[in-house]
N, C-alpha and C positions, 0 to 999 in steps of 0.2 A: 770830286768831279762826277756830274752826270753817266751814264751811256748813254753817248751825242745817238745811238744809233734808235736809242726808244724816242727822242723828240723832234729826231729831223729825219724828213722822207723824199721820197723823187714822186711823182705821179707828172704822166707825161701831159695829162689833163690840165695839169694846175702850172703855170708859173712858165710852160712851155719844158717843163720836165725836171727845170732847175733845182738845188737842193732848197727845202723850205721847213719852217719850222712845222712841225705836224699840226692840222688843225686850223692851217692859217694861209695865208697866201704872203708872209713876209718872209723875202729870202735870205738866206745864211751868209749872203756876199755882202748885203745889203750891211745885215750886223758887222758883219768882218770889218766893213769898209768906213762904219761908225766910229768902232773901236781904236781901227789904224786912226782917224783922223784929232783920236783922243776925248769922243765925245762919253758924259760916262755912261756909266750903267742906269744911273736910276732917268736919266734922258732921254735913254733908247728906248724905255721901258714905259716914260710917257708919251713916245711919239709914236710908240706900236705899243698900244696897249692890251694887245692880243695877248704876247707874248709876256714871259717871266722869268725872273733871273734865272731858273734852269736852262732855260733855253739860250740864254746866253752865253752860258759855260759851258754848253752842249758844241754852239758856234764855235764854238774855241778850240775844243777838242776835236772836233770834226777835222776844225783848219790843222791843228798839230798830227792825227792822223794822216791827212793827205800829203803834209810837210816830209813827215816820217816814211810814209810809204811809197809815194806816188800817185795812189791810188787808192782810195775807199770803197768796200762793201755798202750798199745800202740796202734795207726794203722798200719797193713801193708801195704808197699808202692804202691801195689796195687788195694789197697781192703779199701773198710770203716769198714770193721767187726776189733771190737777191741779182741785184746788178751791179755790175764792175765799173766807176766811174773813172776814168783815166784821168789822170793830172796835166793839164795843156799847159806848158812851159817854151 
């Protein structure tokens, strides 16, 4: 498994802040909400072809982080300073 935390980022600029896969403007819900609906890998991978199967499994873990914790660390894509995302439940 990747570290979700090298290919996915917040920038408040991009996406309205939301998590998104670095480098890109396609977001991590967006994948999540692919994979919930059973669409597969190599699908998602041509309908965003930005993205690549790391970054898919990065989604993943990011989601089982957030699952596990609450809440995840991220960096901003621009910036080193981390931010604390709350989990809205």
């Amino acid at each position: 498994m990747p570290e979700w935390r090298e290919r996915i980022v917040v920038n408040p600029a991009i996406c309205h802040g939301k998590a998104c896969v670095r480098g890109t403007r396609v977001l991590i819900s967006v994948i999540l909400d692919n994979l919930a609906a059973g669409v597969p890998h190599e699908e998602i991978r041509d309908s965003y072809s930005s993205i690549q199967e790391l970054d898919i499994q990065a989604a993943l873990a990011y989601a089982a982080e957030l699952a596990r914790e609450g809440a995840a660390d991220l960096l901003p894509a621009e910036d080193s300073t981390r931010i604390r995302l709350p989990m809205n439940i």
